[in-house]
N, C-alpha and C positions, 0 to 999 in steps of 0.2 A: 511444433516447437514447444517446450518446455516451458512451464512458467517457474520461473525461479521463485517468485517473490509469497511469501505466503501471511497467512491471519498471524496481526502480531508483532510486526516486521517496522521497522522503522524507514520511510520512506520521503524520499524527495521528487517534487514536482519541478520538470523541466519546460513544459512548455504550455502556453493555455494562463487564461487568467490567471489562474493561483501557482505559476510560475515564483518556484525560491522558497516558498512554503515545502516547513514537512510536517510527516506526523506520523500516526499510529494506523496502518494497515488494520480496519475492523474486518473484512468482510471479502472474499476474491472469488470471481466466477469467471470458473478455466472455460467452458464455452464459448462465452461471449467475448475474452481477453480486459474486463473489465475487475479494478480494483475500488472501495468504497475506501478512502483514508479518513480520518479523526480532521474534524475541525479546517474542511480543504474541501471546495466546488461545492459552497452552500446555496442550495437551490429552495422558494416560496410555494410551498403547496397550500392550495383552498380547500380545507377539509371540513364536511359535517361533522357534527355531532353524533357519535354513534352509541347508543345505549344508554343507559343511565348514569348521571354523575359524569358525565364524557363531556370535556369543553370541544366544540368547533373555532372554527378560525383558522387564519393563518399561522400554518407553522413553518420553522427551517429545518430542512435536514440535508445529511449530506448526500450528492447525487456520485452515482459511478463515474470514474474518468478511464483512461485507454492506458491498457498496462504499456503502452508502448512510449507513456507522456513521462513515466515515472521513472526512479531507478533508489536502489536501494543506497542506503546513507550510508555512508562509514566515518564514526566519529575522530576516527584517526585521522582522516583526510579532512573530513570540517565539510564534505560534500557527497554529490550523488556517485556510485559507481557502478561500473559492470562487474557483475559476478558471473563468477566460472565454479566449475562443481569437478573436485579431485575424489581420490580414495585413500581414507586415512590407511594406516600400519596394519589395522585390525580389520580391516575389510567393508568399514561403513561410511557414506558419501559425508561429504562436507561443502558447503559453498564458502567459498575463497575469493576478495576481493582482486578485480584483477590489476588496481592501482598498487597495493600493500604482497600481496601475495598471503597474505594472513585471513583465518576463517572470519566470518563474518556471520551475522544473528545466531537464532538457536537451530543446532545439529540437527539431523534427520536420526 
């Protein structure tokens, strides 16, 4: 299966705690089907100090969620949607919201 959604991508959380939250695609790994979004499934790690000048303690960051919990935004709609993927005029793909019919984030 294709992952549509890529680094960059403006995205919405449908299910799982941080359900209704959206935000900024930082990070996507096609193996695993797992995407890292901006400020969404803030997870407590206990970290050493490592090296010089390096504070330890507790930090937040953000943990991977299941590309299958998300779906891409479209600000048209005000919500998450299914994208579909056409061929422009000139020969090169586009993803296409399948609520709007109009392209959606940035072009391949």
């Amino acid at each position: 299966m294709a992952i549509k959604i890529r680094k960059g991508d403006t995205v919405m959380v449908i299910s799982g705690e941080d359900k209704g939250k959206t935000g900024r695609v930082l990070s996507v790994d096609a193996d695993k089907h797992r995407v890292i979004v901006e400020k969404v499934n803030f997870v407590k790690r206990h970290t050493k100090p490592r090296g010089q000048g390096q504070q330890g303690g507790i930090l937040e960051k953000e943990a991977p969620i299941h590309i299958s919990n998300v779906l891409l935004f479209d600000p048209k709609v005000g919500k998450g949607v299914r994208c579909g993927v056409r061929m422009t005029t000139d020969g090169k793909r586009e993803r296409v919201s399948r609520a709007t019919g109009e392209p959606v984030g940035k072009s391949e």
